[in-house]
N, C-alpha and C positions, 0 to 999 in steps of 0.2 A: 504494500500500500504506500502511497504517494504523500508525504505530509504536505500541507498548504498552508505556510505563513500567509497570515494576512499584516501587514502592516496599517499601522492607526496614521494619518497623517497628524503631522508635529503642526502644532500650534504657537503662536507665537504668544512669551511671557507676557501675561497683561503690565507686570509689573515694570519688565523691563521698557514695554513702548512708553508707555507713562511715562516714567523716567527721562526716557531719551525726550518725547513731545514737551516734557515742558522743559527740558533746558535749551531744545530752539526758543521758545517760546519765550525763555527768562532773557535772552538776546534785548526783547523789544519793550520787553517790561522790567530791567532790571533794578528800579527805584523802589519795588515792594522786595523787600526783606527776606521775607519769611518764605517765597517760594524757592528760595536755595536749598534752603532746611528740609525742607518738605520732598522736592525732586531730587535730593540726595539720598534723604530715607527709601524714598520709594524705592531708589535704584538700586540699593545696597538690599534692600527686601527683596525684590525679584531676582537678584543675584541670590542670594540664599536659597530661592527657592525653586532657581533655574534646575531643569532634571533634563537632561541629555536625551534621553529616550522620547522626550513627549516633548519639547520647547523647542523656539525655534528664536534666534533672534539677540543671543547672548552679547553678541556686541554693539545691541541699544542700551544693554543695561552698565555697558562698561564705560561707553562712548557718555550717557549722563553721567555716570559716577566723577567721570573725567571734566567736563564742561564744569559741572554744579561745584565740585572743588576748585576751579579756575576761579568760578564767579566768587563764588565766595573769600576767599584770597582776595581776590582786585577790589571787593566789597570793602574787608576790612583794611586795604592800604588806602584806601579810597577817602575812609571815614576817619581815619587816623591823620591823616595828611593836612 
């Protein structure tokens, strides 16, 4: 007898596009604060919970982790200066 994998198609982390959408996002609004904090956790969340077998999309959530640490950096030389 013949086995038949079926394969599930991979979905992409909600947590990772988050992440990534709003650090385009924080580009055009970077005067509010709080959404560096915010699309950092999320991306650091989706990264956590990124699973190889079923996700798709892992370097939206590294590509925000990256941006949302940038902004945040230029935020506080920003407000310190």
């Amino acid at each position: 007898m013949q086995e038949v994998t079926v394969e599930k198609k991979k979905k992409f982390n909600g947590f990772c596009l988050t992440g990534f959408y709003s650090a385009i996002i924080s580009l055009f609004i970077y005067d509010i604060g709080f959404i560096f904090f915010i699309g950092l956790m999320v991306s650091i969340i989706g990264l956590i919970r990124y699973r190889k077998d079923l996700h798709k999309g892992r370097w939206q959530g590294v590509v925000g982790v990256i941006l949302h640490s940038a902004y945040l950096v230029l935020s506080v030389i920003h407000n310190h200066s």
